[in-house]
N, C-alpha and C positions, 0 to 999 in steps of 0.2 A: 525678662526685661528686654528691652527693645531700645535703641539708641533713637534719637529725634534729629534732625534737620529742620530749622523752621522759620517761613520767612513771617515777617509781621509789617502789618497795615494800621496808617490811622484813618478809620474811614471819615471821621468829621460829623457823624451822628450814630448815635445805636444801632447795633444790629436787630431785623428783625427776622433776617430768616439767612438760610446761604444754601445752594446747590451746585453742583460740578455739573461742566460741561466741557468736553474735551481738553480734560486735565487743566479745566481752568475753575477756579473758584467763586463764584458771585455772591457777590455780598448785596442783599436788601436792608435799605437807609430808612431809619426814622425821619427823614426829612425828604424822603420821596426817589433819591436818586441807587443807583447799583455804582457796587465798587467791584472790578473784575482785580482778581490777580495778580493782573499784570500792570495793576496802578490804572486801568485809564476807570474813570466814569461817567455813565451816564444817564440821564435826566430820564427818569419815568414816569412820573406822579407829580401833579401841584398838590402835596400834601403826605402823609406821611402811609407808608408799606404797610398794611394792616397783617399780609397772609402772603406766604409763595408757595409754589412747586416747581419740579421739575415737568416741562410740558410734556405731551407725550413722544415729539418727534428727538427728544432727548437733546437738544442743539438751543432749546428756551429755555427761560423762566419764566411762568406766569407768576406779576403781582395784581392783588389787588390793593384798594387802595382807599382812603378817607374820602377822594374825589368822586368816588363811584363807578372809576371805571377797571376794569380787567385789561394790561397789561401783557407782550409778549414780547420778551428781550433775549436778543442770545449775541455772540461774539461781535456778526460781522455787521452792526451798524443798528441804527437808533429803536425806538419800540412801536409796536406794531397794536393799534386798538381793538381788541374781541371783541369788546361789550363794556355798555356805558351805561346808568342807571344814573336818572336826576335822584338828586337829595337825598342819595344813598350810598352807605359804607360796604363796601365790600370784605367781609370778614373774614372770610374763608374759601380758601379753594387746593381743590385737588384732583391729580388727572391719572389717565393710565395709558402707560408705552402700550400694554396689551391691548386693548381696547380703543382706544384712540379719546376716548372720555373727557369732557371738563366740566366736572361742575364748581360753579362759583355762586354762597352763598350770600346774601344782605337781606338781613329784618328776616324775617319767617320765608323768605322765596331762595330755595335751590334754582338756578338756572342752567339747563344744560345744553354747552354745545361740544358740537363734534367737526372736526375739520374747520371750514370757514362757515359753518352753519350754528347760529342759534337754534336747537328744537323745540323745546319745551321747558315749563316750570312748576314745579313742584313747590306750592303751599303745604306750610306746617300749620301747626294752632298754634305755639308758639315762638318769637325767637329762636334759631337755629344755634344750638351752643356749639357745635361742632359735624364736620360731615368725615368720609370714611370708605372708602374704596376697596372689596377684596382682589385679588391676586390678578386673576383675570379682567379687570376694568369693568365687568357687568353689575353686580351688585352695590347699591347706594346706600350706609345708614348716615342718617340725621342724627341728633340729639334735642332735645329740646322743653323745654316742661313737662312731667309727667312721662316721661321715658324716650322711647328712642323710635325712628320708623324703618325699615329696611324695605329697601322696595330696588326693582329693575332698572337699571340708570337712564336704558334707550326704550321704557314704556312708557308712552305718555301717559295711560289711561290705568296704570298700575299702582291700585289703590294703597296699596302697603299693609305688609304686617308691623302691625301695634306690638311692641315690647311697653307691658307699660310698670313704670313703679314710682309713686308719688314722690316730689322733689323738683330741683333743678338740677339738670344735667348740663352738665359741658361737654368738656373734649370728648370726643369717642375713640375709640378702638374695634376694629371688625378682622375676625380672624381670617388668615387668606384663601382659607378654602370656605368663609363664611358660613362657620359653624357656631361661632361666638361672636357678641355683638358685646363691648366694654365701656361703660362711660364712669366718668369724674365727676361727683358729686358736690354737690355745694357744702354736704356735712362732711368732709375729710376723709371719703371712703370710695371704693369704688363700687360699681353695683353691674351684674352681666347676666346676660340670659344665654343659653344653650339654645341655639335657634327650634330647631327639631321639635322641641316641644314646651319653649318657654318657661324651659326652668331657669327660678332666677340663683343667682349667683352672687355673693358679697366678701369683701375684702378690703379689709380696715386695717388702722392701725398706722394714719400718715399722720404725720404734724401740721402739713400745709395743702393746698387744692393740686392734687397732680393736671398739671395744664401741656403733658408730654408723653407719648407713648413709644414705642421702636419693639418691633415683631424681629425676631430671628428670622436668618434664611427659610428655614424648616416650617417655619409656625410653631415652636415647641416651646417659645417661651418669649412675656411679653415682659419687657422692662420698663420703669415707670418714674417718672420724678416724684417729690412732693412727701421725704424724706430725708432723713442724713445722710442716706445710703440709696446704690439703685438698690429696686424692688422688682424681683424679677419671678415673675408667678407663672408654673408649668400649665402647659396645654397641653397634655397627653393624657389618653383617655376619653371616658364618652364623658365625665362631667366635669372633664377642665381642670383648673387649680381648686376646686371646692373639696374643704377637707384634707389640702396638703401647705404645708409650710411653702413661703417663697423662699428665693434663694436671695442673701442680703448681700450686697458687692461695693465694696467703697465705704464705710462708713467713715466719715467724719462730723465735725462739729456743724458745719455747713451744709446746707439742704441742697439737693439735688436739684436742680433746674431742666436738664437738660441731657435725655439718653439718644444715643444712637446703636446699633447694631451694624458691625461690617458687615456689606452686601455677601459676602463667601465663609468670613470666617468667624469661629463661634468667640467673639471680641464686641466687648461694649464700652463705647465710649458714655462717660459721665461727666458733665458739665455741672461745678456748683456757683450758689449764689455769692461764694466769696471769690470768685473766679479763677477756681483753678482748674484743673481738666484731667480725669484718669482713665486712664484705660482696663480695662479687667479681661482676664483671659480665662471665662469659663472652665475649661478643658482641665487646666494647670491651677486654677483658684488662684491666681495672681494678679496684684496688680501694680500700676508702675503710671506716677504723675508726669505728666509731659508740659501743663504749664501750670508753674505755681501762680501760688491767687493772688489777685492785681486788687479786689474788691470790688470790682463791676461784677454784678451777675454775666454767666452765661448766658445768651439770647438767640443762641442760633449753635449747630453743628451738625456736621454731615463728613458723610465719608464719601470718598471717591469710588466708583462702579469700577473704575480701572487701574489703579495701582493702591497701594498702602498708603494711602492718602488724607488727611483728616484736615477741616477747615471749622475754624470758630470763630463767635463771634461776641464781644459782650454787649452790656448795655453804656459803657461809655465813648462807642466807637472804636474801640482797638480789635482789630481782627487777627488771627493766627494759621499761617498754613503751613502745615507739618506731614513729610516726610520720616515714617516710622523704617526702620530698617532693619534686618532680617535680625531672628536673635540668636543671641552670641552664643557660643559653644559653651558647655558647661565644664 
């Protein structure tokens, strides 16, 4: 058990994403704007946050946004434009410190820039339900009707390997050493391929669409929303979780929303739809609620890179940042 310290925010619209940046917490607004921390906000979007990241120089966040454009905001002063697309939503995006990478997806087009350069884009066949960076910033999966693509982030002319298995896909998951490529299903299940040689891989058994994934330090284990419980299925071995039990963390009557993994230690944060918030301590199989539920869903959480740090957010606006503190002697 872990004792809490925790300030709270009313941010004035739902959360839809949050990330740290020098021990500061930013909150992404369903009404366009960022709540830092430290109380101030400010204006990003005429319209509402679709997707964030942490950018790569670790000092931003990239939002995209309903307006169509991509977004670059960090502490010291207002936001900065990437990339603008007429009469286009920006859905998704994600970058990498290691690589310097941004791709931001709208309708079936990956766009990727690096630095202050737009390069190139990568058409899908269909809608892009979710994208996916491994460890290194090199590797890109999509998702999108009828499977997933993985392909080179910085090759323009890099045709992609086809994962394919009939459906819609959503979210993705791409393991960090880009051995496994994980997507969310439209039928309540997840469905993955073993890169290497396109074996597929399946894992059922959710009540609702997992729209959240969070990879351990290690890659040894991915955890999932879109149950009562996280759902957290081993990656060790050449075939993955296929053929082994997950490991169930949290259950309650309220479905998961919302997992994170601390960047160092083997601790996953659970965010539910009734909005409360636990922590689970793999190692110890313990776990210990840090905010009971308010009834807004969970919409957002992330932990801090640099201290014991954990920031949430729901979907009624109210945000939480919590100070976990060392645990007590037994």
């Amino acid at each position: 058990m872990r004792g809490v310290s925790a300030q709270i925010l009313e941010l004035g619209a739902p959360a839809t994403g949050v990330h740290w940046v020098d021990e500061r917490a930013l909150f992404a607004r369903g009404d366009g704007a960022i709540t830092i921390s430290d109380e101030r906000t400010i204006k990003a979007h005429d319209g509402a946050i679709l997707c964030s990241a942490l950018a790569p120089d670790g000092a931003h966040i990239l939002t995209g946004g309903d307006d169509g454009r991509l977004m670059m905001t960090g502490l010291g002063g207002g936001p900065r434009e990437r990339l603008q697309l007429k009469s286009k939503w920006i859905d998704h995006v994600v970058a990498s410190a290691a690589s310097g990478v941004i791709v931001a997806a709208a309708g079936k087009d990956a766009h990727v820039l690096k630095e202050d350069a737009a390069l190139h884009v990568f058409t899908y066949p269909s809608t892009i339900g979710g994208l996916a960076l491994d460890a290194k910033g090199r590797r890109l999966a999509a998702s999108h009707y009828g499977g997933a693509t993985l392909r080179y982030a910085l090759m323009a002319d890099d045709a992609g390997v086809a994962l394919k298995w009939a459906g819609s896909h959503l979210a993705i998951a791409l393991e960090p050493q880009a051995e496994f490529v994980i997507t969310a299903m439209q039928e309540l299940e997840l469905h993955g391929w073993r890169v290497s040689d396109k074996k597929d891989l399946r894992m059922s058994g959710y009540a609702a669409k997992t729209r959240n994934f969070t990879w351990d330090r290690r890659g040894r284990w991915l955890a999932t929303s879109g149950a009562d419980c996280a759902v957290l299925w081993p990656f060790v071995g050449k075939m993955g979780p296929q053929g082994k039990p997950p490991l169930l963390l949290g259950r309650r009557e309220a479905l998961v929303t919302r997992v994170a993994f601390h960047p160092r230690e083997e601790i996953v944060a659970i965010g539910y739809a009734d909005g409360a918030v636990l922590i689970a301590d793999i190692a110890e199989n313990a776990t210990a609620e840090i905010i009971a539920p308010t009834g807004a869903p969970i919409a957002a959480l992330a932990w801090s890179a640099v201290r014991m740090q954990l920031a949430a957010g729901d979907e009624a606006g109210r945000a939480h940042v919590m100070e976990l503190q060392a645990r007590a002697s037994a």
